[in-house]
N, C-alpha and C positions, 0 to 999 in steps of 0.2 A: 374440606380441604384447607390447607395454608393461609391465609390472609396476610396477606404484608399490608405496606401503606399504600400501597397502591395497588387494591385490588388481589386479585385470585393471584397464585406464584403456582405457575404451570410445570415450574422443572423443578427438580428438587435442585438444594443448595451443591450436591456435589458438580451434577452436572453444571448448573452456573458458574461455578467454581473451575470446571474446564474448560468451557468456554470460555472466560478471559482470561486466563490462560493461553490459550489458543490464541485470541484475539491481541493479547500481548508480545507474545511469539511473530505475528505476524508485525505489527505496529515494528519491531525493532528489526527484524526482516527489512523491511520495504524502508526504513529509514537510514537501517546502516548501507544499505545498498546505494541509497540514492546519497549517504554522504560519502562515500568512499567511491564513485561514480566520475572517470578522467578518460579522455581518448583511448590511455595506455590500458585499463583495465574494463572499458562499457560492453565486450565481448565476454568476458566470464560471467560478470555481473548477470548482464541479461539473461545467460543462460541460467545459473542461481536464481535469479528472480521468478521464472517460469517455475523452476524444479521445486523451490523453495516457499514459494509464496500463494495462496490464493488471491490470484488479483481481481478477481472477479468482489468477491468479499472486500477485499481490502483497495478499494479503487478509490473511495474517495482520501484513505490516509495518501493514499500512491499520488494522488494530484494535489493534494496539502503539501504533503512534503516535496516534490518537484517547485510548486509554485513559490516557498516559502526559500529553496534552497536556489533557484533563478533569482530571488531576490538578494538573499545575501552574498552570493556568487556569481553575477553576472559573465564572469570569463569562462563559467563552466555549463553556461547556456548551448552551446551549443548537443554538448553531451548529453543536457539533459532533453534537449528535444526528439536524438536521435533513439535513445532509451525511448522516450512518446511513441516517437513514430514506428517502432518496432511494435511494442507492446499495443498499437492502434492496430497494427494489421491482422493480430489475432485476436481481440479483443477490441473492437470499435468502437463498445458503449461503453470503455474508458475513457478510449481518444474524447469521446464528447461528450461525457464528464467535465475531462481536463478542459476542454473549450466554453462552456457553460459559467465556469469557474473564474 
């Protein structure tokens, strides 16, 4: 089989090659969501984020970018916790993720 540097390569390169793909789709998903994330718009959002997003997969970007974007936006803490607590009630080992974190 394959040898990379690290060992056997189990997927060929296209498939790796969708995969972040994928995984980049999602990264810019779950960030533009959480930057574009205000009282007036946390209702479409969430609903997009559910539709749009694997959160399950993408939970620890989902709590990076929350935690990173509470810090540089403190006014907008509120929105971002309610985003949490939404996404915690269907999904709870992201809430405690985010809490871990």
């Amino acid at each position: 089989g394959n040898h990379g540097p690290d060992g056997p390569d189990p997927v060929p390169a296209t498939s790796e090659a969708a995969q972040r793909a994928s995984w980049e789709k999602l990264h810019r998903t779950i960030n533009g969501t959480v930057n574009r994330l205000s009282p007036r718009t946390i209702k479409p959002l969430i609903h997009g984020l559910f539709r749009d997003a694997n959160l399950l997969r993408g939970r620890g970007v989902l709590c990076r970018s929350l935690l990173a974007a509470s810090l540089a936006s403190p006014d907008y803490a509120p929105s971002y916790a309610a985003l949490m607590a939404v996404v915690n009630t269907k999904l709870p080992e992201v809430g405690e993720l985010l809490l871990s974190r």
